[in-house]
Every structure is written in structure tokens, then in C-alpha cells.
C-alpha positions in Angstrom: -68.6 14.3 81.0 -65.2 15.0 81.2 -63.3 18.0 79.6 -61.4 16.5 75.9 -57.5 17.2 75.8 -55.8 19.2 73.1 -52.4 20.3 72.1 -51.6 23.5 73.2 -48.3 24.5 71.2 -46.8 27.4 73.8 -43.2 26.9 74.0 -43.3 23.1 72.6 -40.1 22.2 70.5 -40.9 20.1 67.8 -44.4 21.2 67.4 -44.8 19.2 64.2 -43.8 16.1 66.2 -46.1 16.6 69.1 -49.2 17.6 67.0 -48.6 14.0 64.9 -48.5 12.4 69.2 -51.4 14.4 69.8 -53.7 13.1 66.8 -52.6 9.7 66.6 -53.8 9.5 69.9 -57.2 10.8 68.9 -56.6 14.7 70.3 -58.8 16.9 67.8 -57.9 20.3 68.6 -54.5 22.0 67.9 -54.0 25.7 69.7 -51.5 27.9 68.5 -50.5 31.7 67.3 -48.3 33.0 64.7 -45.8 34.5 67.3 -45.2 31.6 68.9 -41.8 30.3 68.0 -40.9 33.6 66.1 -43.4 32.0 63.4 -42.1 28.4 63.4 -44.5 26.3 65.4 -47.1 27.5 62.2 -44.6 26.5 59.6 -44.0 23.0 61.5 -48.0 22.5 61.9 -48.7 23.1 58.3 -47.8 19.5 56.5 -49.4 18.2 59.9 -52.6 19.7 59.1 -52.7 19.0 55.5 -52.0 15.2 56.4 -54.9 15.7 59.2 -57.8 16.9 57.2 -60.6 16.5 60.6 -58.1 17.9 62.8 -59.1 21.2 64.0 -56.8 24.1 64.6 -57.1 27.1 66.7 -54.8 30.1 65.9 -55.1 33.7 67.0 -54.5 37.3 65.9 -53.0 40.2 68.3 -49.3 39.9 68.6 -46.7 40.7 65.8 -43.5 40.6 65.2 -41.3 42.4 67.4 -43.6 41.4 70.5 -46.2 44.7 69.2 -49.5 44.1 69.9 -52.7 45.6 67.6 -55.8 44.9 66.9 -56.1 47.4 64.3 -58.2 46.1 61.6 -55.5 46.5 59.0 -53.0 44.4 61.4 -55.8 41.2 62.1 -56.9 41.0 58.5 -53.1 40.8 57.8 -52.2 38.5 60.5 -55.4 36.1 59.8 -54.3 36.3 55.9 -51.1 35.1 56.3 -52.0 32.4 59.2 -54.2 31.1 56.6 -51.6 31.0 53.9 -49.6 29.0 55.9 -51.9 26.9 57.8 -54.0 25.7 55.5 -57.3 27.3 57.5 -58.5 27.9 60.6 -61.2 26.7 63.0 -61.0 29.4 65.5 -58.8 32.6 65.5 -58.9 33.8 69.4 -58.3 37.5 69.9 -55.3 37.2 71.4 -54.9 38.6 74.9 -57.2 42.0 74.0 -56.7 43.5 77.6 -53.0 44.6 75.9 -55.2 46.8 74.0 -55.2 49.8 76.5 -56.8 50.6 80.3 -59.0 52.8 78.8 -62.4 50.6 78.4 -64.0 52.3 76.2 -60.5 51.9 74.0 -60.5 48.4 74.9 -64.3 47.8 73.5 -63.9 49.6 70.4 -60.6 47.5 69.6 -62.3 44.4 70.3 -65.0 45.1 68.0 -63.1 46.5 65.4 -61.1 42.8 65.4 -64.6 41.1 65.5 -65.7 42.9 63.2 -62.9 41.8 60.7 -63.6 38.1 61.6 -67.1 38.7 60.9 -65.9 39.3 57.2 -63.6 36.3 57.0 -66.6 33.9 59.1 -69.2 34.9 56.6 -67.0 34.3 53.5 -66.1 30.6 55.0 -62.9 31.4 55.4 -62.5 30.6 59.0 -65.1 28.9 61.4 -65.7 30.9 64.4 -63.5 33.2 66.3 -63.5 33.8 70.1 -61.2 35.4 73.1 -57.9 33.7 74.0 -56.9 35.9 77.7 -54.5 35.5 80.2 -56.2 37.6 82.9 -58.7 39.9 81.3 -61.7 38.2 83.0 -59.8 38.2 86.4 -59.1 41.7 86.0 -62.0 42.7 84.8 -61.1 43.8 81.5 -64.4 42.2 80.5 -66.8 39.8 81.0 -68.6 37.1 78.8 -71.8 39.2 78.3 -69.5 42.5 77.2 -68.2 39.8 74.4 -70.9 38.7 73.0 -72.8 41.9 72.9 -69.4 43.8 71.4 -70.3 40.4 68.4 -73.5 41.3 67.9 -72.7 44.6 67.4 -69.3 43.7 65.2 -72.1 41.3 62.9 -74.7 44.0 63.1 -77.4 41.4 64.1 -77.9 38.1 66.5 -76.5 36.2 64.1 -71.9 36.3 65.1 -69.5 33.9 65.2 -68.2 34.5 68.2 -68.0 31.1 69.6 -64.9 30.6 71.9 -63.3 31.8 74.8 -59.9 30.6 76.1 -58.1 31.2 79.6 -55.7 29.5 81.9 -56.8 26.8 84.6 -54.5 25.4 87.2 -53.8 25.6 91.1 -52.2 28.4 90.2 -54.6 30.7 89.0 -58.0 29.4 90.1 -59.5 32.1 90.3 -62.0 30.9 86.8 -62.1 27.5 88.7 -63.2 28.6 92.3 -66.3 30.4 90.6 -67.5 27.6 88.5 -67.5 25.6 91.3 -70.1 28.2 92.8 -72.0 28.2 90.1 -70.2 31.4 87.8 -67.7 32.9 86.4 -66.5 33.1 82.8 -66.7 29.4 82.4 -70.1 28.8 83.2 -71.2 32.2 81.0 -69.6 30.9 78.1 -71.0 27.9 78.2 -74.2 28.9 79.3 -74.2 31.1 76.2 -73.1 28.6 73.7 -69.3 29.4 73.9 -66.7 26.4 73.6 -64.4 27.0 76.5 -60.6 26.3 76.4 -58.3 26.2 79.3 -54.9 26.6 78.6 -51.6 26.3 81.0 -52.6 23.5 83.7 -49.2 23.0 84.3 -48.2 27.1 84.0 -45.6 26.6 82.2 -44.1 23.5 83.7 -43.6 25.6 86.9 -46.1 24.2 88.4 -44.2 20.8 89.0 -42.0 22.4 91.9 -44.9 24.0 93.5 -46.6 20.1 93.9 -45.0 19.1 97.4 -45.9 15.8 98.7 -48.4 17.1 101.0 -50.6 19.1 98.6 -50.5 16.2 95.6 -51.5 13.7 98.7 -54.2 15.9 99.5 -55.4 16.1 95.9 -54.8 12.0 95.0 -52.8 9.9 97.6 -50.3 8.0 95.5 -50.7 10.2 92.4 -48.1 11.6 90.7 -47.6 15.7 90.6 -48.8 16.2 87.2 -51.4 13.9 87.5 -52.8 15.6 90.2 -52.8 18.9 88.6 -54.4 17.3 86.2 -57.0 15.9 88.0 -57.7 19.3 89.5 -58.2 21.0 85.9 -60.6 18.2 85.2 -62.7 18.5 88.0 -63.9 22.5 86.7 -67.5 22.5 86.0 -68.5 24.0 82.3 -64.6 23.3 80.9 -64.9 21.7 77.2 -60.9 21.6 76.3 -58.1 21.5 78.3 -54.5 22.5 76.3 -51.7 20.5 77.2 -48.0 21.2 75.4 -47.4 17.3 76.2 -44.9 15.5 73.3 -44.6 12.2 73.9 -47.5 9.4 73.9 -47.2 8.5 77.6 -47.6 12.0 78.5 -50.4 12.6 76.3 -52.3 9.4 77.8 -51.6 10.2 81.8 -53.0 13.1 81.1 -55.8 12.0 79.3 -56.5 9.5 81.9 -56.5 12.0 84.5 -58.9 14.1 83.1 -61.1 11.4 83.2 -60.8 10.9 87.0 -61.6 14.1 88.6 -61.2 14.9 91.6 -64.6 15.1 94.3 -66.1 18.2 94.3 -65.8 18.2 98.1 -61.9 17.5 98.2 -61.2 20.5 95.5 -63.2 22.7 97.6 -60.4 21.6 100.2 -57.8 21.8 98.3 -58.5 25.6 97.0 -59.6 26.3 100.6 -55.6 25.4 101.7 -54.4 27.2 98.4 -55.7 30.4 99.3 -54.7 30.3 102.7 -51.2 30.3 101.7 
């Protein structure tokens, strides 16, 4: 079963615009934060959602204004208030890239439970869904790992019974690392899911850079024929234990190559290959 394809709303102009491409072309999940766009991609999302009723959104709580990051109590009860206020609600709420917390893990574990602990309170009084760990390299760098989470929720619920129920981190030939051990069998991907987490992957285009790293030669060895984005596509789709895969595509033909690709992995075999040439270089 392939991964679904969601909106991921990182640097997308006209967010409104591309949520409405993204759900009338039967996406369900919406990713975004209250810092991105200075605030405005969850002001433009907002009459999208309420139009959207069954559309689920994904928001997180770690950066404020300014570019500060905290994960003081005070500051995510705050943020997750007034992301609620404007959104409407909230499916998930990611921790938003914790390893900014400090080097000190001790320091890290104690602010991550503190900011579970919060979303415990907001879970249990319906107010959100689930919450979960959006990273950008904190299980690469070994920050933490998916067992250090879930036992940090237990602790933040004070029983078996948390919400923690997401984790979220990028994908792409780029940073493969997540990728190369799924294919092995581990890895953050296959822990979440093994443990009941949804996992997102977010950035399997990095950022749009990755379209000048796709020379002819690597996209033939991925798909002969295929075009770059497609191919990187196909690549993200091919990661074992991956349930969503972001995309910040705006227009309907982008959304459906996409889509398509997802659904056309690439052999197991062939991505071996191709992460085999990757890492060489």
C-alpha cells in the first residue's frame, strides 16, 4: 500500500489556494505551523478548513515570533491556544523541531515532556486529537529515538494511556538517511509504525533544490523516461513503513504527478542501487 499525499504548507504562496487544489483532489491532510509565513499561511487556511469539515490539519508548537524557540509550558499552551483560535482545531500539533531545545539531553527530555505534558491536557479535554514530533534531524543526530518518545508520553500522561501518535521528518535523495534504514528493516520509520505512530515525511523535493541535483543520469537510473520530480517522487514512495508524504504542490497537475508517482514505486532492488551510487558521491 502506497504512502497517501498531503499538503505540506512550508514556503507555499497562496496557501489558501493550494489547500482548496489539494482537497478537491481528495488530499486529507494539511501540515502547517504558526510561523510559517510570519503567521499568514494559518490565517489563509482558516475559511479553507471551515469550508472542509473532514479535512484534517496538522499544526505544530515550538517556534515564535521573532524565530525564538521554547517549549516552555507557558509558551505551547499559548501557541496551541491561539493556533486553535484561528484554525478552527487541530488534528495533530507536532512538537516542532525539539532538538533546538538544548545539547544537554537530560534538558532536551525534560522540555519535551514538559510540551507533552501540556498536550496531554488539551488531548484529554478534546481539544486537539493527538500530538506527535515534527524534526528535521533529531533522529539522525541522535537527539532521540522513537522509544525515548513514547516513554517521555507515558511519563507526560502519567500512565499507558498518551496521545502521542505522530512523528514527522524529511524523506528525499537528499537525506536518506530514515529511508536507507527502513529498507533494512529500522530506523524511526519502522519504530513509529511498529508502535502505532502515523509517520509523515516532509521535504521530498528539499525545498525545490532538489530539482538541479536530478541530472539525467541519476533520474534514468531511478525511472528511464521519467521526469525529475517524478522520480524523486517515486523514490519517497518506495520507503517501507511511510503513511504520508507532504508535498507544497499548488496546482492540480502537480498534485496528481505526484500522486501517481507515489503509486509507482520504484523496486526495492533499483533503490538499493540508487542509494548505493548516492552515498558514493
Amino acid at each position: 500500500m502506497s504512502a497517501e499525499l498531503g499538503l505540506g504548507t512550508y514556503r507555499v504562496r497562496d496557501a489558501g489556494h493550494a489547500a482548496r487544489t489539494a482537497l478537491a483532489a481528495g488530499g486529507q491532510w494539511i501540515d502547517t505551523a504558526p510561523n510559517y509565513g510570519h503567521g499568514s499561511v494559518h490565517q489563509a487556511l482558516a475559511p479553507v478548513l471551515a469550508e472542509h469539515p473532514a479535512a484534517k490539519v496538522a499544526t505544530k508548537t515550538g517556534f515564535h515570533p521573532g524565530g525564538r524557540h521554547s517549549l516552555a509550558p507557558g509558551d505551547v499552551r499559548a501557541q496551541t491556544e491561539e493556533s486553535l483560535s484561528v484554525l478552527g482545531r487541530a488534528d495533530l500539533v507536532f512538537v516542532h523541531n525539539p532538538e533546538h531545545h538544548g545539547h544537554d539531553r537530560q534538558q532536551l527530555q525534560h522540555g519535551i515532556r514538559e510540551a507533552f505534558a501540556v498536550l496531554e491536557e488539551f488531548a484529554h479535554a478534546g481539544r486537539i486529537g493527538r500530538y506527535g514530533v515534527a524534526t528535521w534531524n533529531g533522529f539522525t543526530s541522535g537527539a532521540f529515538t522513537v522509544a525515548e518518545l513514547t516513554a517521555l508520553a507515558r511519563e507526560a500522561a502519567g500512565s499507558a494511556d498518551h496521545h502521542l501518535g505522530a512523528v514527522q521528518m524529511p524523506v528525499s535523495i537528499v537525506m536518506y538517511d530514515a529511508l536507507a534504514r527502513a529498507l533494512d528493516g529500522g530506523g524511526p520509520f519502522v519504530e513509529a509504525h511498529d508502535a502505532g505512530l502515523t509517520t509523515f515525511g516532509s521535504a521530498p523535493l528539499h525545498g525545490g533544490e532538489l530539482m538541479e541535483l536530478m541530472t539525467p543520469e541519476l533520474v534514468n537510473l531511478i525511472q528511464p523516461g521519467a521526469a525529475p520530480s517524478a522520480a524523486a517522487f517515486q523514490v519517497v514512495g518506495a520507503c517501507p513503513a511511510l503513511d504520508v508524504v507532504l508535498t507544497p504542490a499548488r496546482t492540480l497537475q502537480r498534485w496528481e504527478d505526484a500522486r501517481e508517482a507515489l503509486t509507482k514505486p520504484i523496486p526495492i532492488g533499483r533503490l538499493r542501487t540508487v542509494l548505493d551510487v548516492l552515498s558514493a558521491d
